[in-house]
ChimeraX commands (.cxc) that place a marker at each C-alpha (Angstrom):
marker #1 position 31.04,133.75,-26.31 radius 0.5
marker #1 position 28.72,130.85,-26.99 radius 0.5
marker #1 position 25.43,131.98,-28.68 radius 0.5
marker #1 position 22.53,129.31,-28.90 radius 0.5
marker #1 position 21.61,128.66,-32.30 radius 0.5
marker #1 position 17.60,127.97,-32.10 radius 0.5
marker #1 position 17.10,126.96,-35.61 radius 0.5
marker #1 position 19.94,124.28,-35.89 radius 0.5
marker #1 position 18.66,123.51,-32.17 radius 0.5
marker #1 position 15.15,122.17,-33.43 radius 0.5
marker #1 position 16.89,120.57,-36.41 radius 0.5
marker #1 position 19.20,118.18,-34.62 radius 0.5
marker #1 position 17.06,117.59,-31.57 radius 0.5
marker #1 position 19.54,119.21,-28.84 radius 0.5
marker #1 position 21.60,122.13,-28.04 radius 0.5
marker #1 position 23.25,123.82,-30.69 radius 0.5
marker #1 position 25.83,126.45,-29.86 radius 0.5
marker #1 position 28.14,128.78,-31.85 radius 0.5
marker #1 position 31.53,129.89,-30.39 radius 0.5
marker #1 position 32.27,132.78,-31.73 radius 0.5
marker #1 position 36.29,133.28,-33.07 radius 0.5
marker #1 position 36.31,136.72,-32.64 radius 0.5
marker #1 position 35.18,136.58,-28.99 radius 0.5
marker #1 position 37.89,133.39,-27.83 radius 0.5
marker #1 position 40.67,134.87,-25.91 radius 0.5
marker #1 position 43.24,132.41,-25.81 radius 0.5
marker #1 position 44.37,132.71,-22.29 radius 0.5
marker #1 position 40.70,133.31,-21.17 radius 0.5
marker #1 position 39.16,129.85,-23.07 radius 0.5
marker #1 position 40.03,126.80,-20.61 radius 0.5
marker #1 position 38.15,128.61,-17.87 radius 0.5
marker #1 position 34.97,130.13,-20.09 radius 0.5
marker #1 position 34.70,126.40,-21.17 radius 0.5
marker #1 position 35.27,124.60,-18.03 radius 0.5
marker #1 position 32.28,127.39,-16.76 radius 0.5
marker #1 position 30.07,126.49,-20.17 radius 0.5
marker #1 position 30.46,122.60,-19.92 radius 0.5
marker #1 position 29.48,123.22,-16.16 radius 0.5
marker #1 position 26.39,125.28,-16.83 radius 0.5
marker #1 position 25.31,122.61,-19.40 radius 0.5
marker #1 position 26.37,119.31,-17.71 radius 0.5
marker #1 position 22.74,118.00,-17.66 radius 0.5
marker #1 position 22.12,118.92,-21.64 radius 0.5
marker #1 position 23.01,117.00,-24.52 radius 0.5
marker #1 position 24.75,119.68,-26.52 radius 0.5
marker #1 position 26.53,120.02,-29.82 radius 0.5
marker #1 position 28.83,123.21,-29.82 radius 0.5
marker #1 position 30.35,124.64,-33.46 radius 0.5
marker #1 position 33.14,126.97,-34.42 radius 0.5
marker #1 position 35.01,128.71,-37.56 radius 0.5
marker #1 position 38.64,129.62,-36.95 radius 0.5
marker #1 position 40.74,131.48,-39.55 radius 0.5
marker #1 position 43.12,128.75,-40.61 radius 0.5
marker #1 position 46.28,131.52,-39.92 radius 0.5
marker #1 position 45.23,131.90,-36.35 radius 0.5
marker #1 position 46.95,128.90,-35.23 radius 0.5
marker #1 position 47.03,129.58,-31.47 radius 0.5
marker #1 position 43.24,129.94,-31.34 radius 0.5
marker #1 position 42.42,126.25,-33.69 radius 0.5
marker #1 position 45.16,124.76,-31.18 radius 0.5
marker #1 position 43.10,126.02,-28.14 radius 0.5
marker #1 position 40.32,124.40,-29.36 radius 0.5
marker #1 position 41.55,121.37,-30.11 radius 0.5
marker #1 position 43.16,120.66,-26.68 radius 0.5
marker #1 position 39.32,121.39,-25.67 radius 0.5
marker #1 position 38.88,117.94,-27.84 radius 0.5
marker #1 position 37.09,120.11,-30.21 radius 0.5
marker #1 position 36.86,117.57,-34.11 radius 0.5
marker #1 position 38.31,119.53,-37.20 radius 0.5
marker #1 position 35.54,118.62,-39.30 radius 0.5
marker #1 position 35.98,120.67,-42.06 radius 0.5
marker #1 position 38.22,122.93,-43.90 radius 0.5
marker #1 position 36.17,126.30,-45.57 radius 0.5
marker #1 position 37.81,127.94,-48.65 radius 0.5
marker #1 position 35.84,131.55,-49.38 radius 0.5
marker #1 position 36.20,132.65,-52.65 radius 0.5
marker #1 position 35.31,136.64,-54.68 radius 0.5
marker #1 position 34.94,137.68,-57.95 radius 0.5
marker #1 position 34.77,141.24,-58.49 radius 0.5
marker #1 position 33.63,142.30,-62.49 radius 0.5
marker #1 position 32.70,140.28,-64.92 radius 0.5
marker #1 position 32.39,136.42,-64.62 radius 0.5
marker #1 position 35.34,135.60,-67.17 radius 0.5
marker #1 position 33.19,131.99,-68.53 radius 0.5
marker #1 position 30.25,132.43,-70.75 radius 0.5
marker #1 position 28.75,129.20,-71.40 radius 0.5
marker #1 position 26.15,129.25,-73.90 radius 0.5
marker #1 position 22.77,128.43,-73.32 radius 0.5
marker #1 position 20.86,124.85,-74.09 radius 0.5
marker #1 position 17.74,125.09,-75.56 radius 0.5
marker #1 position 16.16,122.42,-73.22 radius 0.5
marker #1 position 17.49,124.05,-70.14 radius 0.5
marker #1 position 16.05,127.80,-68.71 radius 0.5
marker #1 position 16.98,129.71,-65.95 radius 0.5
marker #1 position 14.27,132.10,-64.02 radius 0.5
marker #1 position 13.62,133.31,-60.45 radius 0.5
marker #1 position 12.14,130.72,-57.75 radius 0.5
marker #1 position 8.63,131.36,-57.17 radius 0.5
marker #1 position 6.39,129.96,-54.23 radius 0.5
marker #1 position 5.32,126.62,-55.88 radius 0.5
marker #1 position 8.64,125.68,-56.77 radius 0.5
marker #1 position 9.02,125.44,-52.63 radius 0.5
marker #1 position 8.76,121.73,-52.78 radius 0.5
marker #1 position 10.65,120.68,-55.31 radius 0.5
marker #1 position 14.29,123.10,-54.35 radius 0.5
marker #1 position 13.96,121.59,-50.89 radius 0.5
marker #1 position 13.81,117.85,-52.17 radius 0.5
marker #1 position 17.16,118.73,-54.48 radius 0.5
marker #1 position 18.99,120.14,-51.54 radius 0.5
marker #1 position 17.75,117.13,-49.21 radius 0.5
marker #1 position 19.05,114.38,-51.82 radius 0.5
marker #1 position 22.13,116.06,-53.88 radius 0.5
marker #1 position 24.89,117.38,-50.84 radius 0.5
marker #1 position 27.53,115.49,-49.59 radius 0.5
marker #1 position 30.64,117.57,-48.73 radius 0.5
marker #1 position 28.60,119.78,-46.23 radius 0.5
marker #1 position 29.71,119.92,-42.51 radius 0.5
marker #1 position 26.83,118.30,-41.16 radius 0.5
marker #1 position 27.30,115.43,-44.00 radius 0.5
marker #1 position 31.11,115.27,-42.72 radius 0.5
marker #1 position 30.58,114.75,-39.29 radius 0.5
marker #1 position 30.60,111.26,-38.41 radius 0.5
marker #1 position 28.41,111.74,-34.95 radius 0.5
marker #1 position 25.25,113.47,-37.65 radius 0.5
marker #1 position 23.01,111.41,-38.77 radius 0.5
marker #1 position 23.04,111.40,-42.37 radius 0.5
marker #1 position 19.17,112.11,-42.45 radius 0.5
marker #1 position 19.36,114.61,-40.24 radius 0.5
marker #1 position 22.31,116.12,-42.47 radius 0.5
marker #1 position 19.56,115.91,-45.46 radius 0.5
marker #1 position 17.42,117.64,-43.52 radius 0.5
marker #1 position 19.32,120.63,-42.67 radius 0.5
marker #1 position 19.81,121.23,-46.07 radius 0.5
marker #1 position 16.08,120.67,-46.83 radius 0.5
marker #1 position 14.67,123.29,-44.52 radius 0.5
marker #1 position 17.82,125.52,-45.09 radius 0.5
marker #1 position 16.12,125.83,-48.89 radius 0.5
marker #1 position 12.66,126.14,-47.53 radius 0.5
marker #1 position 13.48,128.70,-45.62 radius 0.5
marker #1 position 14.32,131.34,-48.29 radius 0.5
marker #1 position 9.86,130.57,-49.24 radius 0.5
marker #1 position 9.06,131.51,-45.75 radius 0.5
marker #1 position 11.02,134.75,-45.69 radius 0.5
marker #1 position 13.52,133.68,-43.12 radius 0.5
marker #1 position 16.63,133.34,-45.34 radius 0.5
marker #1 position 17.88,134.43,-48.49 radius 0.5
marker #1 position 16.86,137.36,-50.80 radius 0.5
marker #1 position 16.24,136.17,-54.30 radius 0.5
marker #1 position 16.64,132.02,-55.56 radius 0.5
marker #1 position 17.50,131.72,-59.10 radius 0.5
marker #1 position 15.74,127.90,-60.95 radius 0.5
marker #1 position 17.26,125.97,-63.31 radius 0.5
marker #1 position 14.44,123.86,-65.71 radius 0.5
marker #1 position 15.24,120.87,-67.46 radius 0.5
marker #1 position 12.92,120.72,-70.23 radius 0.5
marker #1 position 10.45,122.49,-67.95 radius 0.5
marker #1 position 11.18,120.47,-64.74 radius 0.5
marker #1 position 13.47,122.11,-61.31 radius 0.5
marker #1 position 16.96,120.21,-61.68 radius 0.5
marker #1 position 18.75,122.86,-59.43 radius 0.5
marker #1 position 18.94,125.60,-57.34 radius 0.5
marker #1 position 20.61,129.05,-55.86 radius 0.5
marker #1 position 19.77,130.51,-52.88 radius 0.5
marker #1 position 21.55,133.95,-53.11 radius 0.5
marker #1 position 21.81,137.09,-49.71 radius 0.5
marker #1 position 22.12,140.50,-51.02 radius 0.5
marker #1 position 24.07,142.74,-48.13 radius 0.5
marker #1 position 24.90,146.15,-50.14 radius 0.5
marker #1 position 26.76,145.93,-53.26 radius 0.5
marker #1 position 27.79,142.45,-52.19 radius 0.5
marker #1 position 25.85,139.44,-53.60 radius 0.5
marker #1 position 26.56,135.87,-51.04 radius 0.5
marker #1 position 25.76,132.46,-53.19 radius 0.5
marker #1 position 24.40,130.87,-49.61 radius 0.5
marker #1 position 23.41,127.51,-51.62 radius 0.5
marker #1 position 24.11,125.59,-54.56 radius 0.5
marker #1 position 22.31,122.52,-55.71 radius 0.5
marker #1 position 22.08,120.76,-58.96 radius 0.5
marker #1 position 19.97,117.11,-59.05 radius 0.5
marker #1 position 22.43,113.98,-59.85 radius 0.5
marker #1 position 20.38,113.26,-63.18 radius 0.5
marker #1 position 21.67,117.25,-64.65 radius 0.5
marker #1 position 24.76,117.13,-63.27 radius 0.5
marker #1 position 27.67,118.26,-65.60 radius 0.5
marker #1 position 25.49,120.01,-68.14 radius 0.5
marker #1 position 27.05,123.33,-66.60 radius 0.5
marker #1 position 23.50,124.11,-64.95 radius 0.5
marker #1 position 25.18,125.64,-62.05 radius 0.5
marker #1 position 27.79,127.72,-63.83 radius 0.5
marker #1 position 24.58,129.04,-65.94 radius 0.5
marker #1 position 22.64,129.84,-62.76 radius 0.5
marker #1 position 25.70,132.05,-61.35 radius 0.5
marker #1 position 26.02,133.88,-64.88 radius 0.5
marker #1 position 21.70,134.37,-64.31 radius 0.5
marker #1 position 22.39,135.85,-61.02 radius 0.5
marker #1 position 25.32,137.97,-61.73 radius 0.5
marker #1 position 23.70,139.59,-64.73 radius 0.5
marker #1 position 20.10,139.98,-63.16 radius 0.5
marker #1 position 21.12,141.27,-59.72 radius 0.5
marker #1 position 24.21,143.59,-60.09 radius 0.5
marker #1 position 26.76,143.65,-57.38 radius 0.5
marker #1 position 30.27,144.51,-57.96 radius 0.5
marker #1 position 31.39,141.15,-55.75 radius 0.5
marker #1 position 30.02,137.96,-55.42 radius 0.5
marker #1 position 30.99,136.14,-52.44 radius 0.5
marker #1 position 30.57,132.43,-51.54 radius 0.5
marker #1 position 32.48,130.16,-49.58 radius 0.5
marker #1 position 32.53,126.21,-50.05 radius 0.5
marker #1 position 34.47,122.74,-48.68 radius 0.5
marker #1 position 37.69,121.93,-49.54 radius 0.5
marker #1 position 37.16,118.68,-50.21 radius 0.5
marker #1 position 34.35,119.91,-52.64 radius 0.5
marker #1 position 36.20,119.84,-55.62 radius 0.5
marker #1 position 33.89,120.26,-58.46 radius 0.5
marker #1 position 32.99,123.31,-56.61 radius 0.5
marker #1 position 36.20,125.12,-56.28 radius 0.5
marker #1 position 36.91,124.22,-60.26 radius 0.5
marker #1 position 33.86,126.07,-60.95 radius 0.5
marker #1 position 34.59,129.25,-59.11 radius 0.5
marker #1 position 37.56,129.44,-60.51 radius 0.5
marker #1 position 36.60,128.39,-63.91 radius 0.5
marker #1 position 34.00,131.51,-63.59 radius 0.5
marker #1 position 37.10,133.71,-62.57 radius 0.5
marker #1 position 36.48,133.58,-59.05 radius 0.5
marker #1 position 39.54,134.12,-56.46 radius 0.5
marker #1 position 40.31,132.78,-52.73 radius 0.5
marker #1 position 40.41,135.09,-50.38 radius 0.5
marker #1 position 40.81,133.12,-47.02 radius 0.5
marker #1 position 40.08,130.16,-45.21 radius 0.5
marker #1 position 38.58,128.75,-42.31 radius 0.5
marker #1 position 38.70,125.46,-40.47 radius 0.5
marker #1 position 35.27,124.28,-38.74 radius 0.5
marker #1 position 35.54,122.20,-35.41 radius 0.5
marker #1 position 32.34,120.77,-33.88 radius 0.5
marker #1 position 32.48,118.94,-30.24 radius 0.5
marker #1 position 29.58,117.02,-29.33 radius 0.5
marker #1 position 28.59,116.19,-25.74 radius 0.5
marker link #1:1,2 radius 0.2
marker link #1:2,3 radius 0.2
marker link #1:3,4 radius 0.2
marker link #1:4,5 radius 0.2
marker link #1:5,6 radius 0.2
marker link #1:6,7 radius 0.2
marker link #1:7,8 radius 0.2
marker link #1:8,9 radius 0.2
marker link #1:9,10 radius 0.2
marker link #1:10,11 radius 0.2
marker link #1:11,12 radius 0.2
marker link #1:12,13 radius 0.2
marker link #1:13,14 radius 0.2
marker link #1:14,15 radius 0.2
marker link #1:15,16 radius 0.2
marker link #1:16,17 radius 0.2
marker link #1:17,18 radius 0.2
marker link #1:18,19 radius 0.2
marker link #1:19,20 radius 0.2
marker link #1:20,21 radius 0.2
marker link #1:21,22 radius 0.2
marker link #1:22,23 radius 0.2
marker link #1:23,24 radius 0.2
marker link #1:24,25 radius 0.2
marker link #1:25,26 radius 0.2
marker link #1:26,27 radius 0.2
marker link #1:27,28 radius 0.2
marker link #1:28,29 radius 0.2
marker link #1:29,30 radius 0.2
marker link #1:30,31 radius 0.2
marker link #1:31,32 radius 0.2
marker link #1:32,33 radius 0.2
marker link #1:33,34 radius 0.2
marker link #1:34,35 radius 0.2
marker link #1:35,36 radius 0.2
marker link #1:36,37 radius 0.2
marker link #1:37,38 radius 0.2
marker link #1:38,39 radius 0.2
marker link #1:39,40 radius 0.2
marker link #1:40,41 radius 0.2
marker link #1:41,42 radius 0.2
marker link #1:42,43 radius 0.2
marker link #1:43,44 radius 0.2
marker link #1:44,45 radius 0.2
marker link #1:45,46 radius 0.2
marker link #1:46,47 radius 0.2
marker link #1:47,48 radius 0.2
marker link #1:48,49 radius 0.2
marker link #1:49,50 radius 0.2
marker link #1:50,51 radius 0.2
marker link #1:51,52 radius 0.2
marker link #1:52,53 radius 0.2
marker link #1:53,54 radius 0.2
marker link #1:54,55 radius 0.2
marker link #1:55,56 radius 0.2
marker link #1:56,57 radius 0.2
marker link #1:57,58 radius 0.2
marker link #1:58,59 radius 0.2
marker link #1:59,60 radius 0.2
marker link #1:60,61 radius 0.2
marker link #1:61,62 radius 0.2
marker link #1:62,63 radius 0.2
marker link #1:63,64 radius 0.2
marker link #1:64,65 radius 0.2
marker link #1:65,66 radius 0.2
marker link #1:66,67 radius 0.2
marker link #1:67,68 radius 0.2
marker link #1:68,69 radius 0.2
marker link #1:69,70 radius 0.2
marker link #1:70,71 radius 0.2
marker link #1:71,72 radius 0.2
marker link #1:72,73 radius 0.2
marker link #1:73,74 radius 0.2
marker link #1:74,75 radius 0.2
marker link #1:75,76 radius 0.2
marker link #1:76,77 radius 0.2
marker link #1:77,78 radius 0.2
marker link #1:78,79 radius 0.2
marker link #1:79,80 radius 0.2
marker link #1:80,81 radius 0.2
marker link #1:81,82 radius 0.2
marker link #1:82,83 radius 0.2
marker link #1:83,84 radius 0.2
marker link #1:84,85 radius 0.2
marker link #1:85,86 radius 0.2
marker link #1:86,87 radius 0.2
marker link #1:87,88 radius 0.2
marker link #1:88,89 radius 0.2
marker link #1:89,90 radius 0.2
marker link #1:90,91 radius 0.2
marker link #1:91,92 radius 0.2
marker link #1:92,93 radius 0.2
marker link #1:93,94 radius 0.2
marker link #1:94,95 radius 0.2
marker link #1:95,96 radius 0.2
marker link #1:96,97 radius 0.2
marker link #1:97,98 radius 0.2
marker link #1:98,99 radius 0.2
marker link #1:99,100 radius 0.2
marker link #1:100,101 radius 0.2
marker link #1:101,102 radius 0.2
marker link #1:102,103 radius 0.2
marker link #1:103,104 radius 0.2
marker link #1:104,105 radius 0.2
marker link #1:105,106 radius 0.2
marker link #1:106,107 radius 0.2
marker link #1:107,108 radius 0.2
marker link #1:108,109 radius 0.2
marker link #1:109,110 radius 0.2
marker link #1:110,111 radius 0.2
marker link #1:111,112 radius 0.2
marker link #1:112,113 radius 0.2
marker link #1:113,114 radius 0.2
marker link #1:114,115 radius 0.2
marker link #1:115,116 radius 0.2
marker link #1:116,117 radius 0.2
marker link #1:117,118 radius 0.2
marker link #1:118,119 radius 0.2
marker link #1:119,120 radius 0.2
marker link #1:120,121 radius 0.2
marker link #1:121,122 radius 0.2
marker link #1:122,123 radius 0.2
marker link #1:123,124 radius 0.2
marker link #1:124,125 radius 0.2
marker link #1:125,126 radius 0.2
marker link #1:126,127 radius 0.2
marker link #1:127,128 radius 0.2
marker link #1:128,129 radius 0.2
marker link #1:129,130 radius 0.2
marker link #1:130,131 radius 0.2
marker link #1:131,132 radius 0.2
marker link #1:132,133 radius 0.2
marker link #1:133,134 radius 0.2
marker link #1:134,135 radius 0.2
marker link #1:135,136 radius 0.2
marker link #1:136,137 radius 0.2
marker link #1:137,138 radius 0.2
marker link #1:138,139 radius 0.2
marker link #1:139,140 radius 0.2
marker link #1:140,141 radius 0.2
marker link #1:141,142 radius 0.2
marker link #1:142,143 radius 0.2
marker link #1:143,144 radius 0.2
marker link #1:144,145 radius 0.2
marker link #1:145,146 radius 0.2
marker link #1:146,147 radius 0.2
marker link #1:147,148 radius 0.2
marker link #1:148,149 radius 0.2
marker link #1:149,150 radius 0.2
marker link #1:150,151 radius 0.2
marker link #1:151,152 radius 0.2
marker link #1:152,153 radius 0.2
marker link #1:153,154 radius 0.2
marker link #1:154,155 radius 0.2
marker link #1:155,156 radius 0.2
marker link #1:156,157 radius 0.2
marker link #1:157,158 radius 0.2
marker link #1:158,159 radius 0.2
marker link #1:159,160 radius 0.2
marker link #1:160,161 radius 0.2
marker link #1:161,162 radius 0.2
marker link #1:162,163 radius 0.2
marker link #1:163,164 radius 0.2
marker link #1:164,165 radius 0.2
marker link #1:165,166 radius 0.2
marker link #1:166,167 radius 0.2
marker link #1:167,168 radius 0.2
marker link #1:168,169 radius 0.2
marker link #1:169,170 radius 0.2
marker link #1:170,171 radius 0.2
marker link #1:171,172 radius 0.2
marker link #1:172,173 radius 0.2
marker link #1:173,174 radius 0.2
marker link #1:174,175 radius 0.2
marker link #1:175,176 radius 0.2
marker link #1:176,177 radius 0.2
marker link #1:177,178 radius 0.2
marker link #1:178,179 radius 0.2
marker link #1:179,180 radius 0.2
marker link #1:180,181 radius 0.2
marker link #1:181,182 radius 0.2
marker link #1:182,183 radius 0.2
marker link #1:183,184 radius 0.2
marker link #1:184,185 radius 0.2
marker link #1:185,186 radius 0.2
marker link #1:186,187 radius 0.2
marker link #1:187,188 radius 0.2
marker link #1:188,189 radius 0.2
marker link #1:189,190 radius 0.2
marker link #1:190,191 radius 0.2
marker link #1:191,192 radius 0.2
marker link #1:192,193 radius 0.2
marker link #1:193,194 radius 0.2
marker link #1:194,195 radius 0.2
marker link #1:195,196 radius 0.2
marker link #1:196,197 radius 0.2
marker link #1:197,198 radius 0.2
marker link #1:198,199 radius 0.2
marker link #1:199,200 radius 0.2
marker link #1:200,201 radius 0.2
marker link #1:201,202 radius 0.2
marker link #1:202,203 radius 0.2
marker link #1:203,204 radius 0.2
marker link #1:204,205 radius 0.2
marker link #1:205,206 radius 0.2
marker link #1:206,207 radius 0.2
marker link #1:207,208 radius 0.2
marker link #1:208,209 radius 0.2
marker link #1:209,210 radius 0.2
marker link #1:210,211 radius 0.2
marker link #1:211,212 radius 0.2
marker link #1:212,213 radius 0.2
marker link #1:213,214 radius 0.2
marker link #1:214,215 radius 0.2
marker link #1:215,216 radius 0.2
marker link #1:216,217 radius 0.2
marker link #1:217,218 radius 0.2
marker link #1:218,219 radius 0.2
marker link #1:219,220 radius 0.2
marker link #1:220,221 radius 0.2
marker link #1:221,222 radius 0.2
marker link #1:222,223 radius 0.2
marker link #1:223,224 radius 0.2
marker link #1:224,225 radius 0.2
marker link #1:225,226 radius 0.2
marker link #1:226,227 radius 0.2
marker link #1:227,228 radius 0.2
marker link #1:228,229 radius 0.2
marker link #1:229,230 radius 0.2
marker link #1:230,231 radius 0.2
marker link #1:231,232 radius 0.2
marker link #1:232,233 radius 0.2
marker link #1:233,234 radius 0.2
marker link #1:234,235 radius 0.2
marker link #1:235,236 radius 0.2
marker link #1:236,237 radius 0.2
view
């Protein structure tokens, strides 16, 4: 039921676990947790789950556990065409990521997110939030996340970012970042439309905060669609 995340352990600097929904049996939970919080009650631990916001007798359970809602997560599809065209500025180009472009897409994720979970959570550091997000990106140039990254150039410098997983005839947006200074130029609407003509999948997938407004206005701007919705509860030790 709980699964140690080792990567998210070595970024926040103690033990990071995922409950899984889809293994919580209701009537089962109080004693699995009393048994986990035993097992770990020398550890300083930090313990994350995503509920399907219709399953209320699961997010309930986990509350009572004094599990924090953090965040609400609103996935969205679009299946055929992307229904926006926006045309192309002639001081802004679009390309794949290649390796020396590592640097820079890690320093725009590390200084342009704000609505992420780790950035909600009052008991993250903020610089530790900045960080996850750094080393997320730098992880697709390593070969331990992500499939392709498409670059957005601002009159031949990186301004933004998207980190993209390919699973079958699926294509998952993972993560999105534009810099503050090319914000509202429509940088990341033209780095979906890259993607979705360059790497053809009959759905695109991504999922984003729903407090993340300018996000969801561009999905559905693009002709995107929600499909469901989780909430995200973190409990810290």
């Amino acid at each position: 039921m709980f699964r140690k995340d080792e990567w998210l352990s070595e970024q926040i600097a103690k033990n990071v676990y995922q409950l899984k929904a889809y293994d919580l049996v209701v009537n089962d939970f109080s004693q699995d947790w009393k048994e986990f919080r035993r097992d770990q009650i020398k550890e300083n631990y930090f313990v994350f789950s995503k509920i399907r916001t219709d399953l209320v007798n699961m997010w309930q359970c986990l509350e009572k556990a004094d599990f924090k809602l953090i965040d609400t997560n609103v996935k969205f599809e679009l299946h055929g065409n992307i229904s926006f065209e926006r045309k192309q500025q002639k001081d802004i180009e679009i390309c794949f990521a290649k390796k020396k472009h590592q640097q820079i897409a890690g320093e725009i994720a590390r200084d342009n997110f704000i609505y992420s979970r780790f950035h909600l959570d009052p008991l993250i550091d903020n610089d530790i939030a900045n960080q996850i997000k750094q080393n997320w990106v730098k992880n697709y140039f390593f070969g331990n996340r992500g499939d392709e990254m498409v670059l957005a150039l601002l009159n031949n410098e990186p301004v933004g970012f998207l980190q993209l997983i390919i699973k079958d005839k699926e294509l998952f947006i993972d993560l999105i970042g534009v810099a503050k200074i090319a914000q509202g130029r429509g940088i990341a609407s033209s780095m979906i439309q890259f993607a979705s003509k360059n790497i053809k999948r009959s759905c695109i997938k991504v999922g984003t905060q729903i407090g993340n407004l300018p996000s969801i206005k561009l999905y559905q701007k693009l002709g995107f669609v929600i499909t469901e919705s989780d909430y995200v509860f973190h409990y810290h030790s």
